[in-house]
N, C-alpha and C positions, 0 to 999 in steps of 0.2 A: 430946719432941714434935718433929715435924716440917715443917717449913713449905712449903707449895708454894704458888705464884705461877701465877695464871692470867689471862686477858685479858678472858675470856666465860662466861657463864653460857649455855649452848645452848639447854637443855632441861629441863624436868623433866617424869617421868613418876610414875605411882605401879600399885600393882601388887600387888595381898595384903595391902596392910598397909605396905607398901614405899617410900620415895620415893625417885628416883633422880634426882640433878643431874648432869649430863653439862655439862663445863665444854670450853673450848677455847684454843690459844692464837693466839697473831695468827703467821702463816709470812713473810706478805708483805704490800704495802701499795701498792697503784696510786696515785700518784698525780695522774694523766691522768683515769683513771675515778672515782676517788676512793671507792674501793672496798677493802676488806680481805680478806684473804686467810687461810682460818682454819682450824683441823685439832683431830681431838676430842684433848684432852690427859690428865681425869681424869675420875672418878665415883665419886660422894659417893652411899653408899646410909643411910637411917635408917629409922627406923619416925615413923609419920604424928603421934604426938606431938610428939614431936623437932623433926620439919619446922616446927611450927607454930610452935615455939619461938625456932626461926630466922627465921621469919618477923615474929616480933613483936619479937624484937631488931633487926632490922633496920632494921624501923618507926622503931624510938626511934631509933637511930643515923641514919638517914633525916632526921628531924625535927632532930635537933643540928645536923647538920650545913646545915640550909637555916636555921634560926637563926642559925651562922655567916655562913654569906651574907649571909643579911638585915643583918647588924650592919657590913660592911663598905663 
């Protein structure tokens, strides 16, 4: 397996059946403007199952982690 590292979540689109996440990473960082600087890095394509799956893991891991919060 493979591990890539990204900064941002851009976009998602869907498309046939298709979802596509278009990720980004950070290039550069104003910190005058305070403003980030970002460029498309990856794309995660699945079918609309899938997607949904990720989405409701996320939820729970979402949810853990704001109970960690809350408990500090």
């Amino acid at each position: 397996m493979q591990d890539v590292f990204v900064d941002r979540l851009m976009n998602i689109s869907v498309l046939q059946g298709v979802a596509r996440l278009d990720f980004a990473r950070v290039d550069s960082v104003d910190e005058k403007e305070k403003q980030i600087n970002l460029s498309p890095s990856y794309r995660v394509a699945m079918p609309i199952d899938a997607l949904e799956s990720l989405l409701e893991q996320s939820t729970n891991a979402l949810q853990v982690l704001k109970g960690q919060k809350n408990k500090n």
